[in-house]
N, C-alpha and C positions, 0 to 999 in steps of 0.2 A: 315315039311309041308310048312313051309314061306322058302322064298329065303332070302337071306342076306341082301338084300335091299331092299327096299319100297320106291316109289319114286312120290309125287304128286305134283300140282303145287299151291301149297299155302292150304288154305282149301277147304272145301262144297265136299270132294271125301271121304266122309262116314270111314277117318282115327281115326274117335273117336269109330268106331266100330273097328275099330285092336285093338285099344290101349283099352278096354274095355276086350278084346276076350283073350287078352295074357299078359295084364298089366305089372308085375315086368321083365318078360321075353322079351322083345323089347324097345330096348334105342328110345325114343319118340323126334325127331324134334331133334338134335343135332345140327343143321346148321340153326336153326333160329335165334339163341341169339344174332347175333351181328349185327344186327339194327333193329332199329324199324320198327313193321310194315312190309309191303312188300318189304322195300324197299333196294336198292341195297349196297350189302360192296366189296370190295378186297379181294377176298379170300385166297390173298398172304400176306397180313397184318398181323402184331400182334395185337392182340383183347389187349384191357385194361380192364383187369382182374378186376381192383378193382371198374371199371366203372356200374351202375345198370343200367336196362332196362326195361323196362315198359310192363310186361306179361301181355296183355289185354284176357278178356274170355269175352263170352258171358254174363256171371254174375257180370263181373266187371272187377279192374283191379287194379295189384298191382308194385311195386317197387323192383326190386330181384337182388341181385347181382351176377353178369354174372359169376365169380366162383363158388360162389354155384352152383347156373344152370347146369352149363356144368356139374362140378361133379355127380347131382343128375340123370341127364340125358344120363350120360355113366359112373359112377361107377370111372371115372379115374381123377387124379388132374390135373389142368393146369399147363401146364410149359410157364413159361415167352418169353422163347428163342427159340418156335415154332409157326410157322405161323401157322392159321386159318385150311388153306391147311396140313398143316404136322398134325394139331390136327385128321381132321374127317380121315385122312388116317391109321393113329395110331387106332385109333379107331375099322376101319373097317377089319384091319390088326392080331387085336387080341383078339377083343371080340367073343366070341359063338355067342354069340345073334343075330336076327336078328335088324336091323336098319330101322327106319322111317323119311326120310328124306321131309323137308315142301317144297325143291325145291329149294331155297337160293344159294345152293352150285354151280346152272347152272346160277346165274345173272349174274358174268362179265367175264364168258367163258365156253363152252362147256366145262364143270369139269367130267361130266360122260362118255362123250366122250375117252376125253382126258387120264384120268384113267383108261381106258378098266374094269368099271365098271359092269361087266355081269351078275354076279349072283343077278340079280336081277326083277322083276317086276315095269314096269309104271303103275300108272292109271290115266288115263285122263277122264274129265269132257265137256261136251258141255262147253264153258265158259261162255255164257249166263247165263245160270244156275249155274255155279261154281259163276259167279260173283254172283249173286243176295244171292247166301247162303253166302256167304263170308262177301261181304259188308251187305248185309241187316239182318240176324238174326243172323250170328255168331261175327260178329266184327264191328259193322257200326260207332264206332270212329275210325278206318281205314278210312272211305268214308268218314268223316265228315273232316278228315285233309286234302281231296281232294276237300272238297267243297259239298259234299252229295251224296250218291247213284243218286240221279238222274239227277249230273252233267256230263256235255260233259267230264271235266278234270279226275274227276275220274275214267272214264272209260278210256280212253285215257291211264291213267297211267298202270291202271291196264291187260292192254291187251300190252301195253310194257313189264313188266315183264313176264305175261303168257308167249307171245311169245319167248320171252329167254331162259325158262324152256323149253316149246313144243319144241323149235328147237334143245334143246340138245336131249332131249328124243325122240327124232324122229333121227337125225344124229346116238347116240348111236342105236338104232333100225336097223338104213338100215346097219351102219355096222357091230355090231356084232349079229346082230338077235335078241336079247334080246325082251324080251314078254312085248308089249302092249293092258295093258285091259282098254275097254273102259265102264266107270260107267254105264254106260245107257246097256252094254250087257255084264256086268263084269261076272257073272257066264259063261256064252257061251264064252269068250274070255281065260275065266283061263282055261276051257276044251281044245280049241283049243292050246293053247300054254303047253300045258301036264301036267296042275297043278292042275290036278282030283281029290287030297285030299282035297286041300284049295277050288276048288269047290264045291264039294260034305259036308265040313265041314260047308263052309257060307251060300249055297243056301239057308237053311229054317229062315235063319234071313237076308236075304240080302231086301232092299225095295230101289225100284228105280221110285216111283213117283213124277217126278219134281214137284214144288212148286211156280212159279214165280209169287214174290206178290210186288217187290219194280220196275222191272225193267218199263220203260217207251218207248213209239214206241223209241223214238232218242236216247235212250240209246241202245236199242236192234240195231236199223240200225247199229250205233257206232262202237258195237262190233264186229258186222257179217263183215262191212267192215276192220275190223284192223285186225283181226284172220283169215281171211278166206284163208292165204297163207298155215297154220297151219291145220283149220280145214277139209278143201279138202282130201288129204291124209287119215285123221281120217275117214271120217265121208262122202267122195263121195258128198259134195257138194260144 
């Protein structure tokens, strides 16, 4: 029913209903572990394994060390003398499972692209609204290390990374067709791209009533201007 991959651009794209719907059965965020936060790594580096990193939730937030992580979150042990890039390929190369990726793996290159990564689904978020769940209910010590949801820097920052995820997942898109659903028509979008079961499975739990309770006019201008090379395409405006 799921494609191999799953592909969003950080949070607020309703991925805590995947990982709710198929729990033990989908390796969750495997490419988020090595930095903090949204922010960018190498995905040609060796990760330091022994190094911890600060899993923040909505309920709190704790100290984990990035070995265990990785292992809990694909079943596989790290090896020392593979880069970032060779892990999530290993990964995707020989697990059953499907994969949910937080979007990390497109910060310092079209990696989806580049991988002829196809058997998979995007979903993409107004980012207005992506923002405002992101930073304001699901993570807002994210925003707070920017200076606050409803700074100019934070948004700023965070519509730089959006846009590196979006432009991969739009370049993978134009060139190998790969299906992009958009949150806001994600059932109508899974139908149109022939993924009728995963349709037909979500529609009676699917809820797409934005929520916009932190964003502010200058934040929302912000964004509409930094995105909108991104959003057009999506979204015809």
């Amino acid at each position: 029913m799921l494609p191999k991959i799953i592909v969003t651009p950080f949070g607020g794209h309703a991925t805590s209903l995947f990982l709710k719907r198929w729990r033990r059965q989908i390796h969750p965020r495997p490419d988020y572990i090595f930095s903090e936060a949204i922010d960018t790594y190498d995905i040609h580096s060796y990760a330091n394994w022994d190094e911890t990193f600060r899993h923040v939730t909505s309920a709190g937030g704790q100290s984990i060390p990035r070995d265990r992580s990785w292992q809990k979150r694909t079943g596989f042990d790290p090896q020392a003398d593979k880069t970032i890039h060779e892990h999530l390929m290993e990964l995707i190369n020989n697990t059953p499972n499907p994969i949910l990726l937080f979007g990390k793996c497109s910060l310092s290159e079209t990696w989806l692209t580049n991988n002829k990564i196809t058997d998979a689904i995007f979903i993409v978020r107004d980012p207005i609204d992506a923002y405002d769940s992101l930073f304001g209910r699901r993570h807002p010590y994210w925003a707070d290390r920017q200076g606050g949801i409803e700074s100019i820097g934070a948004a700023e920052h965070y519509c730089e990374q959006w846009n590196k995820v979006v432009y991969d997942l739009l370049s993978n898109h134009y060139t190998y067709n790969t299906p992009i659903a958009r949150y806001e028509f994600f059932i109508q979008d899974l139908e149109e791209a022939g993924l009728t079961k995963l349709a037909k499975f979500l529609q009676p739990t699917w809820y797409n009533k934005p929520k916009r309770e932190f964003i502010t006019p200058e934040v929302k201008e912000c964004i509409e201007d930094l995105t909108c090379k991104h959003t057009l395409p999506l979204y015809n405006r």
